[in-house]
NUZASE-265716 format. One line per field, with one value per residue (C-alpha): residue number from 1; x, y, z; residue in three letters. Coordinates in pm, 1 decimal. Layout:
// residues N
num = c(NUM/...)
px = c(X/...)
py = c(Y/...)
pz = c(Z/...)
residuo = c(ala/...)
This chain:
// residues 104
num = c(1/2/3/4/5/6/7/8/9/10/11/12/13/14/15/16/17/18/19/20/21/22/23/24/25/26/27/28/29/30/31/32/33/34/35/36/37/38/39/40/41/42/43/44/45/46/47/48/49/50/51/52/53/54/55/56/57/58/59/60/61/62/63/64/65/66/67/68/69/70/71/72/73/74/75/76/77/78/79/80/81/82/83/84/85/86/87/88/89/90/91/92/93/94/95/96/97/98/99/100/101/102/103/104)
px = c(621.7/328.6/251.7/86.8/-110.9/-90.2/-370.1/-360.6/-676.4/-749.8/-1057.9/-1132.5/-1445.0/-1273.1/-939.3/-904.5/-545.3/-432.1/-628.0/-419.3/-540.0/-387.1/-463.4/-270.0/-238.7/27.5/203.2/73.2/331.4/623.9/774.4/715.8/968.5/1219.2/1502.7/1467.7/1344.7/1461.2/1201.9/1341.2/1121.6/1117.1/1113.8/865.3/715.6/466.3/140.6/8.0/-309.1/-191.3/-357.3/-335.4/-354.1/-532.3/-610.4/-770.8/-857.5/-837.9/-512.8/-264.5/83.5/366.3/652.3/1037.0/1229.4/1011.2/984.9/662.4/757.2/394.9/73.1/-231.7/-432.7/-726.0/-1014.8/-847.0/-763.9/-1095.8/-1102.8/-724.3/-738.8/-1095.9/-901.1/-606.1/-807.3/-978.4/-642.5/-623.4/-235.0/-110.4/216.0/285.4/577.5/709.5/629.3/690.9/780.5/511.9/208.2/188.5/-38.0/-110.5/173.9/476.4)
py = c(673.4/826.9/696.9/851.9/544.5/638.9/510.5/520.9/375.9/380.2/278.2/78.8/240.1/522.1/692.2/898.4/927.6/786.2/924.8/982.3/957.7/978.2/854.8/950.4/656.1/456.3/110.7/-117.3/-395.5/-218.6/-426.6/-712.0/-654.5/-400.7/-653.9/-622.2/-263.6/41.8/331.1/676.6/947.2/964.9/573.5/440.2/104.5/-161.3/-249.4/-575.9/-777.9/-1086.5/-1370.7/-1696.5/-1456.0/-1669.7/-1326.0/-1098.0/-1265.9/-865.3/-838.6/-572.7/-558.4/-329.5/-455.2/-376.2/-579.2/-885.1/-895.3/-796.1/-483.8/-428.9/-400.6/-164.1/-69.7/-298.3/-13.1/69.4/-272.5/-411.1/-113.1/-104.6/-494.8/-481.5/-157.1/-384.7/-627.0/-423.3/-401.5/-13.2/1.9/97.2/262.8/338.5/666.5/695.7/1089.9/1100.8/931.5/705.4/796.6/685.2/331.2/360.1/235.4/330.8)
pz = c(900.7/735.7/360.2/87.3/-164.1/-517.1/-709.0/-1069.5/-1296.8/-1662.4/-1778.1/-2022.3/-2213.0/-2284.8/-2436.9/-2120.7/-1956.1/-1636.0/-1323.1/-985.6/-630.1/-302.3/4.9/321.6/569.8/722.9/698.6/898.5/1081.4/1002.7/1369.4/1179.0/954.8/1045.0/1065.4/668.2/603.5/747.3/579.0/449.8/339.2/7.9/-58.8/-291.1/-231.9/-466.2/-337.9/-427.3/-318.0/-72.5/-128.8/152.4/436.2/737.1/933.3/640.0/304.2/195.7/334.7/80.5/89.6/107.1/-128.9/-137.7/-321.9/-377.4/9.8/226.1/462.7/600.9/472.1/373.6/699.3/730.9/730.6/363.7/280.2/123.9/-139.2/-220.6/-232.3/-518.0/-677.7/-739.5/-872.0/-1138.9/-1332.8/-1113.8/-994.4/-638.0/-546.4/-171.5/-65.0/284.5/338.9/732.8/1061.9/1351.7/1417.1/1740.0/1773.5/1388.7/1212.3/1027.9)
residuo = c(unk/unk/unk/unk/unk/unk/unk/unk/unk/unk/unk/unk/unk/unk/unk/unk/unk/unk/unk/unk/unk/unk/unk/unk/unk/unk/unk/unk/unk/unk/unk/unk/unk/unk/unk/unk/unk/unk/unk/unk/unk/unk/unk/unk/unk/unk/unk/unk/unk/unk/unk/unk/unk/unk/unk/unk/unk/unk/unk/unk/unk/unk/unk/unk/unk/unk/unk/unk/unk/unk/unk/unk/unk/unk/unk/unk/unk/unk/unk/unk/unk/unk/unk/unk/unk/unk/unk/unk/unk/unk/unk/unk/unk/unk/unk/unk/unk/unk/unk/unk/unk/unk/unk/unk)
């Protein structure tokens, strides 16, 4: 499945409102964990950084349910991961089926 990232980030210095980005991408390891996720366009997912992760100490997460279901592709990682942790929040939306050798 394709994704669309939501970013949302309010800063601090001034009154302004909520800005909105997206980012199109995909969901990296979805084969990891399709015995507990099955994706349907549509579905809106949490992002959260991942800390304790022995292959990328950048490493992002795709959340359903309190439960990992992939993660943030690791060329995006590293500035979703210092985004999240500048109080900026992350939503992730299934929007379309495999790219082939990309993800979900």
């Amino acid at each position: 499945m394709r994704a669309v990232f939501l970013m949302a980030s309010n800063s601090q210095t001034t009154a302004a409102p909520l800005v909105e980005h997206c980012l199109g991408s995909v969901i990296r390891g979805h084969h990891v964990y399709k015995t507990i996720w099955i994706p349907y366009t549509g579905e809106r997912l949490g992002v959260e950084r991942e800390g304790g992760n022995t292959n990328d100490s950048y490493a992002v997460s795709i959340i359903k349910d309190d439960l990992i279901v992939g993660h943030v592709p690791r060329e995006m990682s590293r500035i979703c991961w210092h985004f999240l942790g500048h109080e900026g929040t992350m939503a992730c939306e299934v929007t379309g089926h495999r790219k082939k050798g990309k993800g979900l």
